[in-house]
C-alpha positions, -999 to +999 in steps of 0.1 A: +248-258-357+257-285-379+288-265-395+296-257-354+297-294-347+316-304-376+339-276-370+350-287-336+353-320-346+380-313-367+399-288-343+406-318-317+410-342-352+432-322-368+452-313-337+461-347-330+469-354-365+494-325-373+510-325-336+520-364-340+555-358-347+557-336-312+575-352-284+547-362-258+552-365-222+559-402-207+532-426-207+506-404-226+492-407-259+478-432-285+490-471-276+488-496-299+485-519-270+444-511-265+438-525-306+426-565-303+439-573-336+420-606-339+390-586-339+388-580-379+382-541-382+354-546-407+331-561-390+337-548-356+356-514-357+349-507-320+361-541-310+391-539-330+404-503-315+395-509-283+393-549-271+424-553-255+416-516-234+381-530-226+397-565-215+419-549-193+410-519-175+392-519-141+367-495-133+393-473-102+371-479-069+368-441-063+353-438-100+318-442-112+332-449-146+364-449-167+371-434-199+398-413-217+377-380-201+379-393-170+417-405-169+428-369-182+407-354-153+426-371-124+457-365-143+448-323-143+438-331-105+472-341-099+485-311-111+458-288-093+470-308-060+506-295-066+496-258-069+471-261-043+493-277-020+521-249-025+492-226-022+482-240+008+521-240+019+523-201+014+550-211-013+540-185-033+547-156-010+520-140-006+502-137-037+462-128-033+454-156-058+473-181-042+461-166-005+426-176-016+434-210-035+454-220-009+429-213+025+404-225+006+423-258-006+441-258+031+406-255+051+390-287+030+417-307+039+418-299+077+398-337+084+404-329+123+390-293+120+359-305+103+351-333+127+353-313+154+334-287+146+301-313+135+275-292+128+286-263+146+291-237+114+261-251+096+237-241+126+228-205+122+212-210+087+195-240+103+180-214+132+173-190+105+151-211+086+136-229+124+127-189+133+103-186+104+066-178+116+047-179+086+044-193+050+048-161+032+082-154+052+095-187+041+102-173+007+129-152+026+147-184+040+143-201+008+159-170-011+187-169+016+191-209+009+195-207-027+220-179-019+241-201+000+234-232-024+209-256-034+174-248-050+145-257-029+109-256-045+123-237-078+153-225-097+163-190-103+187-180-126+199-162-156+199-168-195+201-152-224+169-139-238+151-170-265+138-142-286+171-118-281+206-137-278+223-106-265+201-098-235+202-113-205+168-122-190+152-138-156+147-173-153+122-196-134+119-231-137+111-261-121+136-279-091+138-286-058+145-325-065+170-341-042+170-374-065+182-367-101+150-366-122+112-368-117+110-404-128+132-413-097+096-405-078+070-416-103+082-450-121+075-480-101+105-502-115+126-520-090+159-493-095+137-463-090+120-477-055+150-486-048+165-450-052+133-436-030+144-466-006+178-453+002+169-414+000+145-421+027+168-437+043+196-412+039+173-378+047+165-396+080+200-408+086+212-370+083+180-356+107+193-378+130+225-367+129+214-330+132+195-334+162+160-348+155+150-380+178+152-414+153+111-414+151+110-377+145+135-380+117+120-411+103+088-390+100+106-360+085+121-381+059+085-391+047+076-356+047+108-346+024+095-378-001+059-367-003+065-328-012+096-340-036+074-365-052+044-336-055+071-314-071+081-340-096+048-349-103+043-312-112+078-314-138+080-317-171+096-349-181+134-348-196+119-359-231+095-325-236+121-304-222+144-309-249+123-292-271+130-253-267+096-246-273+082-265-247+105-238-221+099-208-244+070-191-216+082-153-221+055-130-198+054-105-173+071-100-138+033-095-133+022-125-152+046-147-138+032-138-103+002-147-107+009-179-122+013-195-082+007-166-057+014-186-026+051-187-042+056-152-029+072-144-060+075-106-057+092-111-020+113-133-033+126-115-062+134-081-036+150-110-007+171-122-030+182-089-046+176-091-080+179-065-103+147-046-114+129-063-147+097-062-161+096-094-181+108-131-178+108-163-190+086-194-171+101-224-184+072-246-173+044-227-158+024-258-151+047-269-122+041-230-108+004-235-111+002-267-094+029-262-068+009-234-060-018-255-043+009-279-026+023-244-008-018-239+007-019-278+014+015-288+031+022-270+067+044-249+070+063-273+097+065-293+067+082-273+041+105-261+073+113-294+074+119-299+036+142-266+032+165-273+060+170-307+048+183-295+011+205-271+030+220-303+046+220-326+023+240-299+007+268-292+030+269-325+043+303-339+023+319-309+043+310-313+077+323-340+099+325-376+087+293-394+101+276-364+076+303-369+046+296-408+054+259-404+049+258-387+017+284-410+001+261-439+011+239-424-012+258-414-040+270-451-039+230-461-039+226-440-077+260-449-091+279-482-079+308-463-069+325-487-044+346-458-027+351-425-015+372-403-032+405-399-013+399-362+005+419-346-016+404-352-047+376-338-034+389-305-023+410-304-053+377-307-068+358-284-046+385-252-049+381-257-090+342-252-084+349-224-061+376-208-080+379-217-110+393-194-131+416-183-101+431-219-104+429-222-134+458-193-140+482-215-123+469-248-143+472-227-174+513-212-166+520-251-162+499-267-192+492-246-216+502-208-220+500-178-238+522-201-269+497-226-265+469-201-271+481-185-301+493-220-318+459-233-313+442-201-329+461-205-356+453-237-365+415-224-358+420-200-384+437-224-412+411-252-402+382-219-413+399-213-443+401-247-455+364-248-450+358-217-459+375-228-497+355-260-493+315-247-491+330-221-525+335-252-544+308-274-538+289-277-567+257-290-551+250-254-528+241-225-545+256-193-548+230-174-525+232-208-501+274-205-499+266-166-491+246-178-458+273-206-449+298-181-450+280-160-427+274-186-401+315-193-406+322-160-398+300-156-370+314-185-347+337-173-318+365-198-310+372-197-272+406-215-268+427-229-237+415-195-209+398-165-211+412-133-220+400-119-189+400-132-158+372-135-130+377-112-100+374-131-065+386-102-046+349-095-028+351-135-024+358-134+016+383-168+024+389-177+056+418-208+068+401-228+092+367-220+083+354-248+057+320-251+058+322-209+057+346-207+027+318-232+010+287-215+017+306-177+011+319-190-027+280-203-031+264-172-023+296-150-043+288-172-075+251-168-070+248-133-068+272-132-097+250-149-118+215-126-111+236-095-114+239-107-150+197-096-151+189-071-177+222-066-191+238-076-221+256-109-224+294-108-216+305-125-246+338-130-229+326-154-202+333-189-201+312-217-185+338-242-174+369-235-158+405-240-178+416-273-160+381-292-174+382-317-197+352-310-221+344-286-244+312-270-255+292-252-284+266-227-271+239-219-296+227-190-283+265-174-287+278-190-313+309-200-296+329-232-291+350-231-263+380-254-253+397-253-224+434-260-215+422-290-195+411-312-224+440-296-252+462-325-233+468-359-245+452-382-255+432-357-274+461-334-282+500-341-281+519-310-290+556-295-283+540-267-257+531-291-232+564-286-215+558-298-177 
């Protein structure tokens, strides 16, 4: 892992070194401007390179924070509006990727649409999960809601296999938090009651909004808190989890069952059609085995209560604005952000979720291309050999030690700029006019995507982010470090195939 790191350090090093005599695009790059030179850089090299930067930036109002990451980002969201605005346009004629970029991209930004609909298109799943007459058929409406997209009471999912990198396995794990960690619930500091403070406030601010009478809402709200904070209670803490062993809980479909049977788990598994397996892996069987007893204890009323209010909370930045004005209050509660983002920053941002690898082909035929690809590879493969020539002449490693280096060398897969195939949408249904549809159909596409993956061997041609990010990634269990178009753009890179 440590060759990994040090070898994708160099890629973005050395691209920025050997590309400097490239002619950049206007107003991008390195500035001399951001060094405080009375800062002397031996004492303070931070200071030095970037004082005057520091002094003179503002954090955007629409931003949480601002770095170089971030800047890039609303500079690729720029370009993402153009296409999508084409898209949206029918520029492109008819093309199926632009058709679904574009209703998609078109439908988010139809404010009036949204606002007039209210709740409207979020109602049947609401009456689905009302209609429920028993515990053990609330695993149904919970499988149907993590369908459509969040994860009440636990998360699903697929990984590869701890003990076998190349399978695929079942995952179960903790979840079901609307704050962003356990300690939001369980420290007593002034910032975390302060979080519970406005999440209480928020759940019944939504309630209300949906239908329930203020007191009604405000008691809801309290019931949300006191299963969310059993559920944390039952977590493992951030700090433990980072330890692989500490999730490594390989048993039985059989075992795992029996670990909390009032989670229904067998139901579950056939409502939410997964694949047939015999084994999985429980990354914290404690919260299953306490949880178990909050499913007998809490009424059923009660957790009715607590799933429809994750499927809310959910959709609410895409219903009409007294819901998208709720959940912004609270996102402004955990970060400082001191405004919205403008509404099409956040359906530029919502498409790329939904379809990522669909927009990224047109982010790609603007930034980056098939040149771009193939120069980056190659300067892969010469930054390899150097090391390569490197661990055969250091004196210090042994002959049988330079053998295993080599191997690991040869081993990592260099994912650059796209993927050589890309994902098929064409089952994803996209409707114009139909937002809060579009949303939960691309949820429920991408989720069944994902458990398909059960039992089968990993697609070593996948890719986790989408080519318009800006971030990279190593993946231990593949081997792999990926970079995407979005972040081979300056200030990280400046290079002559950035034409647009």
């Amino acid at each position: 892992m440590r060759l990994c790191s040090l070898l994708s350090v160099c890629i973005l090093l050395a691209a920025a070194s050997l590309a400097q005599s490239a002619p950049a695009r206007p107003g991008l790059g390195f500035s001399i401007d951001n060094i405080d030179k009375t800062v002397d850089p031996c004492v303070d090299f931070y200071q030095y390179s970037c004082g005057n930067w520091l002094k003179n930036t503002e954090i955007p109002p629409d931003q949480s924070r601002w770095v170089s990451f971030v800047e890039l980002d609303q500079r690729n969201q720029e370009i993402m509006r153009e296409i999508l605005e084409k898209a949206s346009y029918g520029v492109s004629g008819g093309d199926p990727i632009d058709q679904k970029i574009g209703d998609y991209y078109g439908s988010c930004m139809d404010e009036k649409a949204a606002d007039a609909k209210g709740l409207d298109p979020l109602k049947p799943e609401l009456a689905r999960i009302a209609s429920v007459k028993n515990k053990a058929a609330l695993i149904d409406a919970i499988a149907r809601v993590q369908l459509i997209g969040p994860n009440p009471l636990f998360n699903f999912y697929p990984s590869p296999d701890l003990h076998n990198a190349a399978q695929v396995i079942a995952y179960i794990d903790q979840g079901g938090l609307s704050l962003p960690d356990r300690d939001y619930y369980l420290k007593e500091d002034s910032k975390m009651a302060e979080a519970r403070k406005h999440l209480v406030e928020y759940v019944t601010q939504v309630l209300t909004l949906a239908g329930q009478s203020p007191q009604q809402a405000a008691e809801s709200a309290q019931t949300v808190l006191r299963i969310e904070t059993a559920l944390a209670k039952a977590s493992m803490d951030r700090t433990a989890r980072r330890d692989p062993r500490t999730r490594d809980h390989k048993m039985t479909r059989d075992q795992a069952v029996n670990l909390g049977p009032n989670f229904q788990l067998t139901r579950y598994f056939s409502s939410i059609n997964a694949p047939a397996f015999s084994e999985l892996n429980v990354s914290n069987p404690d919260f299953f085995k306490q949880v178990n007893g909050l499913l007998d204890s809490e009424s059923l009323d009660g957790l009715k209560t607590y799933v429809s209010w994750h499927l809310l909370d959910n959709a609410a930045p895409w219903l009409s604005q007294p819901f998208v004005d709720a959940n912004f209050k609270m996102r402004q509660a955990l970060t400082g952000q001191a405004e919205i983002k403008p509404r099409w920053k956040r359906c530029v941002e919502a498409t790329d979720n939904a379809l990522g690898e669909a927009v990224g082909q047109r982010f790609v035929e603007l930034t980056f291309g098939e040149d771009g690809k193939q120069r980056m590879l190659k300067m892969v493969d010469a930054l390899e050999a150097s090391l390569d020539e490197d661990i055969r002449g250091l004196p210090w490693m042994s002959d049988a030690t330079k053998k295993q280096a080599k191997v690991k060398l040869e081993a990592i897969r260099n994912k650059i700029g796209y993927p050589d195939v890309w994902r098929d949408y064409s089952s994803l249904k996209v409707v114009r006019g139909d937002l809060v549809g579009n949303f939960l159909r691309a949820n429920e596409f991408e989720a069944r995507r994902q458990i398909a993956k059960i039992g089968k061997p990993v697609d070593r041609n996948e890719w986790q982010m989408s080519p318009p990010t800006v971030n990279a990634y190593y993946s231990p269990p593949l081997n792999e470090i990926v970079f995407p178009a979005g972040i081979l753009q300056p200030p990280f890179l400046i290079s002559q195939w950035m034409t647009r």
